[in-house]
N, C-alpha and C positions, 0 to 999 in steps of 0.2 A: 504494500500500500504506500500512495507516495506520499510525503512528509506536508503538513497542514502549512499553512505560508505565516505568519506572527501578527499576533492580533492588531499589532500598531499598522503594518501593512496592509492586514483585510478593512480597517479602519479607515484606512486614505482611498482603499479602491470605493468604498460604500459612499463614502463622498463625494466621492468624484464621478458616481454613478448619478448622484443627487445634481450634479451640477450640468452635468451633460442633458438630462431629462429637464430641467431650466430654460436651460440653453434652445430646448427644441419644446417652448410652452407655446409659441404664437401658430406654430404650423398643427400642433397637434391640439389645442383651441379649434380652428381654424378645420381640422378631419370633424371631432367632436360636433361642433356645430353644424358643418355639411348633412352627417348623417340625422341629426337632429330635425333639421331645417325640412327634412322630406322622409319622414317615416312610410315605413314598408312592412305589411306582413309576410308571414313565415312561406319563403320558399317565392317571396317577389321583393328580395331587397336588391334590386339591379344596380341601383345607382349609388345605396350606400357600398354594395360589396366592391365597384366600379373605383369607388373612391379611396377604397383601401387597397385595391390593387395599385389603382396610381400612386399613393401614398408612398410604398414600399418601394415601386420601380424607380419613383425619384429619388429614392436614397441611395444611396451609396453600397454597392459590393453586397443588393440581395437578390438573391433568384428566385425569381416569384411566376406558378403554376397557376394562371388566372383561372380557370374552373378544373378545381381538384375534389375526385373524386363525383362533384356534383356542381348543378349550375351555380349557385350562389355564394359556391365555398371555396375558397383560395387556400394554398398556403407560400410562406415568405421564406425561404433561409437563407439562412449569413455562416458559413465556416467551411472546413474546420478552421478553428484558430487557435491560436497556444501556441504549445508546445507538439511535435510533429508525429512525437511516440506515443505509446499508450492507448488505455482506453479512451477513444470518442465518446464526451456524454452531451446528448443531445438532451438540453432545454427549450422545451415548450411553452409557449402563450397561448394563451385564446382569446377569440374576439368575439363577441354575439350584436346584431344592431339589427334585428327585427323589432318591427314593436307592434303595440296593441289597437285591436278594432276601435277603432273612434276617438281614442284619446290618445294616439302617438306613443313617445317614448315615455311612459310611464313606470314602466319600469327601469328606465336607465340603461338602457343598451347603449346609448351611442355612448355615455362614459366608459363600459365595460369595452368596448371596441378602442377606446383614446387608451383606458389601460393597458389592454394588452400592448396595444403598437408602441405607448411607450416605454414600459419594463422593457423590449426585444431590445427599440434602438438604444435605451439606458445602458445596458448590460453589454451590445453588442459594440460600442465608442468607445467601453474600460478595457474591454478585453480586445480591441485594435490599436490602442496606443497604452498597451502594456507590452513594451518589451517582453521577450520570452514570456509568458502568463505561464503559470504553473499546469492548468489542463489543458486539456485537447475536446475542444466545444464545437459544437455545432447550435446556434440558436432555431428554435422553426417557432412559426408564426401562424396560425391554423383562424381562418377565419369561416365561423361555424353558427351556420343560418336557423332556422324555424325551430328555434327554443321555445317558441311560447306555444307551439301549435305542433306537430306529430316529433322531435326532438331530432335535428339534422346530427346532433352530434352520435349519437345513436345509431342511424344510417351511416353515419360514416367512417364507422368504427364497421360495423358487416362488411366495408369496402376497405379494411386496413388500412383508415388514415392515420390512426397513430401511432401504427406498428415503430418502431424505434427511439421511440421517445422514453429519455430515462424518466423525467419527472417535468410536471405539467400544473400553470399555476394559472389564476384566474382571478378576479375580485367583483364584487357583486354590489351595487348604491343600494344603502340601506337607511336607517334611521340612527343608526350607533356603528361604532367601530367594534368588530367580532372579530375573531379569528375563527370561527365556528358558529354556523347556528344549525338547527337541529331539521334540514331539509328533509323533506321523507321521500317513500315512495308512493310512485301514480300511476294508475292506467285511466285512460277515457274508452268511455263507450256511448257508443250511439247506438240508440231502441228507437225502431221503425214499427207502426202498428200498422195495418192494412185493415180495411174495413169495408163498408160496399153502402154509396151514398144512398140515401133515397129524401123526399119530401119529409119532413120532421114533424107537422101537420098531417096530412091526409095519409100517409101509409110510414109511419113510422115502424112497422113491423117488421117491414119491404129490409129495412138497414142493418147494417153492421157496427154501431158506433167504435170507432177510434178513439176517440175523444176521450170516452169513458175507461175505454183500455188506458191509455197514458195517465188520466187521472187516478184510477186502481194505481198506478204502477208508481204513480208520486206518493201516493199514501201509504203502499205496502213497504218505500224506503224509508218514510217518516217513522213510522210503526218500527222497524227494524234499528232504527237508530238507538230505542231502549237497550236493546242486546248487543250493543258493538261495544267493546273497551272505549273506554275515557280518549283514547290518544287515537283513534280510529275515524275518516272522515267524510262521510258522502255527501255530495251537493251537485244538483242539476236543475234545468230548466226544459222546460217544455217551450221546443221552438218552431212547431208547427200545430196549433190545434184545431186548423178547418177553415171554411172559408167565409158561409154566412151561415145565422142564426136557424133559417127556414131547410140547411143542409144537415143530413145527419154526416157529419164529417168520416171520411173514407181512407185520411191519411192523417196518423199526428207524428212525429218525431222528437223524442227527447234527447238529452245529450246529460252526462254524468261524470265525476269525475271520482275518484275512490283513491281513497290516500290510506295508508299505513305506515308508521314511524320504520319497519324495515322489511325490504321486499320478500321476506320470506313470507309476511301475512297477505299479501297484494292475491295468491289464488283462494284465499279463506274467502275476502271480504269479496270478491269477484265471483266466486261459486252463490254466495246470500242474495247478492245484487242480483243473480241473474234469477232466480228462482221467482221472485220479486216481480221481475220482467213480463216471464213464463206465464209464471200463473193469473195474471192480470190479460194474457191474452187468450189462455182457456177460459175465464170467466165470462167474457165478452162476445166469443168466437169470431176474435180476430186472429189474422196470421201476424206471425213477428220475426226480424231481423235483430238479433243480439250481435253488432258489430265492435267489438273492441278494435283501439287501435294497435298499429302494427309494433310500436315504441312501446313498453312500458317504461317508467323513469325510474331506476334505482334510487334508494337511500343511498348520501354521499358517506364512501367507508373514510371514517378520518383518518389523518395522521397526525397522531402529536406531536412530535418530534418537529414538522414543516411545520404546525400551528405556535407553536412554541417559540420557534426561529422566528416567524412573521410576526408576532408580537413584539417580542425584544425589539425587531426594528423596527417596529411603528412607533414603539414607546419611545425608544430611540430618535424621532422623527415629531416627537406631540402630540402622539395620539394618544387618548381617553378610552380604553377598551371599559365597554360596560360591564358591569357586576351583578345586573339585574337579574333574579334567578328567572325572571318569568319571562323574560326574553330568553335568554339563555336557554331554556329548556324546552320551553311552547313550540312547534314547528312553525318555522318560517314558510313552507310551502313546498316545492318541488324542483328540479331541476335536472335536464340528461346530463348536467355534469356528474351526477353521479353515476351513471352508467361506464364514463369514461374512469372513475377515482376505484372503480374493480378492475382494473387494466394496469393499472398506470398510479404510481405515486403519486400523491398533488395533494393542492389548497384550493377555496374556495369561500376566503374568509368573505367580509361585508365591511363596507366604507361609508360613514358618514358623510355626506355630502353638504351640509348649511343646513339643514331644512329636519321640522318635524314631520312634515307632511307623509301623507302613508303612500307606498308602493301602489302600483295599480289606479289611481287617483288625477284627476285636470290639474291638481296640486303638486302631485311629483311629475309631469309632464312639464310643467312652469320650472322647477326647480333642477331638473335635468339637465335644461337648457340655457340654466343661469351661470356665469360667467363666476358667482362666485360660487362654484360647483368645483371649477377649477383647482382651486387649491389643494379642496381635500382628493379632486382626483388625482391629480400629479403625484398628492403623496402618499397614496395607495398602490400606484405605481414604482415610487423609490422605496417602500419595502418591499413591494413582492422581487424587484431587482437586487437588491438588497441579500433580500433568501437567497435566489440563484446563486449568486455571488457565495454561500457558507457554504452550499451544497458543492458549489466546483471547488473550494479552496482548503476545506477542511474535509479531505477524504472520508473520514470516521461519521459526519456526518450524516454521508450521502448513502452509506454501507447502514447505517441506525435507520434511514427514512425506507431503504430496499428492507429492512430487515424486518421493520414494525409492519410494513405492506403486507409483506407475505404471512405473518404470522394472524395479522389481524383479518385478512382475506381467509385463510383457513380456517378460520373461525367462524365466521360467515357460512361458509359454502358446509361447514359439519353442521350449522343449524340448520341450512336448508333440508341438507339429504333428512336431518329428524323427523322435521315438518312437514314434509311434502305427502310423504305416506301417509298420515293420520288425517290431516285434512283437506285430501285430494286437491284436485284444479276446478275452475270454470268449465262450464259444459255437461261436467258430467252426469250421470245420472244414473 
């Protein structure tokens, strides 16, 4: 194993990652706001992905695959650089700049897209005008579309896009600074009833009511929510229920979402759901479609060791990580970064950006887009470059974050094979 470089020296490189990413605040403002300026949802961000392709190609010494793996997803690399022997460890960024129906970037994508690009060129300017650098790096830069809608990072993993990557970091605009909040897992499903219209007046006998199947099938979740564990989450809408009053309606479509603190419960709570479904269209005699989608989203598998490290340098930097247990512990929502964090060592912490205002909201679309957004992004940027920086320079590290991975991944995959047998999958019967 090679020799760790001395703390006074990892010290001047982390700084000088900090100043480099300064250095380059007007242009990446400037990406930040573009994608901001013209939200895109998942699987039609043309013009933000457009512009992080140009981003990249204007910089200096990256090689960038403008549709990798899929149309809206790119990736950037920069190396090797270092030193010429040894193991290559390739560090990963991610971008996400979809955003949401009607209210834009509300959840902060186009910050988490400025982050990624600039930890890459942060890291990737210390380690060009380091003399000899003690590793042998490779930066990639993965720009990774329809997070908020079937999860591209997901697909893009069945197409080996992040086959080689040693460890992969990410950060998320939140209401506090975290190095961890408790994302779970998701699947969506979409329930189609089929019905057979007639006059609702003069031969309502003639009918099939839909309508009433989807209503059975919102009550038999509501009903079912008494028997679900406390940390357990189902919630949907009915987003077709007919078309006029005098029609016995012939089609309704609901759409659902089903959360579990860890994916091993995701076939429990999707076998309950569907029954639910089922039986709401035997009661009716209507036909039904139980379509889940093709994504589920993992629970993200931590690491402490990286969470640990990204703390010290935010605190390092002025950041106020919360204490609050009920944040801390409450599920923040969902995320295919976790799908990628069972692959792949990584982070996923959460950046205060100014603002109280909540995720998802006309509130954090306003404050996304606020200039004084800036600060706290940049500096959520010089820690996660920051981390990269311990992990190439302090070998022991990087061998503690491989180490935790595998062990904490086996542990996982030994509760699934438990679970699986006792509480079957969806579908069955």
């Amino acid at each position: 194993m090679a020799q760790s470089v001395s703390p006074d020296s990892l010290l001047k490189l982390k700084q000088q990652v900090g100043r480099c990413i300064d250095d380059a605040k007007d242009k990446l403002y400037s990406l930040s706001n573009d994608i901001w300026s013209c939200p895109e949802l998942a699987y039609e961000e043309r013009k933000a992905h457009d512009r992080l392709v140009a981003f990249f190609s204007e910089e200096n010494g990256w090689e960038v695959e403008k549709h990798f793996k899929l149309e809206t997803a790119f990736r950037a690399t920069w190396g090797p650089g270092g030193r010429k022997e040894g193991h290559l460890i390739n560090v990963g960024f991610l971008c996400e700049y979809d955003a949401l129906p009607g209210i834009g970037h509300a959840c902060g994508h186009n910050l988490i897209a400025e982050v990624g690009a600039a930890s890459a060129i942060g890291l990737k300017a210390v380690i060009e005008g380091t003399s000899d650098f003690p590793a042998h790096v490779q930066v990639t830069v993965l720009g990774t579309p329809a997070e908020e809608d079937v999860g591209g990072k997901a697909d893009m993993m069945k197409q080996g896009a992040f086959d080689g990557l040693d460890v992969v970091f990410m950060a998320h605009p939140s209401q506090e600074d975290a190095p961890y909040l408790p994302d779970v897992a998701e699947h969506d499903v979409v329930v189609k009833y089929h019905g057979k219209a007639s006059h609702a007046a003069s031969h309502p006998w003639a009918g099939v009511n839909a309508l009433d199947a989807a209503v059975l099938a919102y009550n038999n979740i509501s009903v079912l929510r008494q028997q679900l564990k406390p940390d357990w989450r189902i919630h949907g809408v009915i987003k077709n229920g007919g078309v006029k009053p005098n029609i016995i309606p012939d089609y309704t479509e609901l759409e659902y979402y089903l959360r579990t603190p860890s994916r091993k419960d995701l076939p429990t709570i999707k076998a309950k759901a569907e029954m639910c479904f089922r039986s709401a269209a035997m009661a009716t005699g209507c036909e039904v479609e139980v379509e889940f989608a093709r994504n589920a989203f993992d629970n993200i598998l931590r690491n402490t060791t990286l969470e640990d490290l990204y703390e010290t340098n935010g605190k390092a930097l002025g950041m106020e990580f919360t204490t609050d247990e009920e944040v801390l512990k409450n599920s923040s929502g969902s995320t295919d970064f976790g799908n990628v964090s069972f692959i792949i060592p990584g982070i996923h912490p959460y950046f205060y950006i100014g603002t109280d205002a909540l995720n998802h909201t006309e509130e954090y679309t306003i404050a996304s887009g606020d200039e004084k957004a800036q600060f706290y992004s940049l500096r959520a940027a010089k820690a996660l470059a920051m981390t990269a920086l311990d992990v190439l320079l302090r070998p022991e590290l990087l061998h503690r974050v491989k180490e935790t991975f595998m062990e904490d991944k086996l542990k996982e995959e030994q509760i699934m094979r438990k679970s699986l047998p006792c509480e079957g999958t969806a579908g069955q019967r």
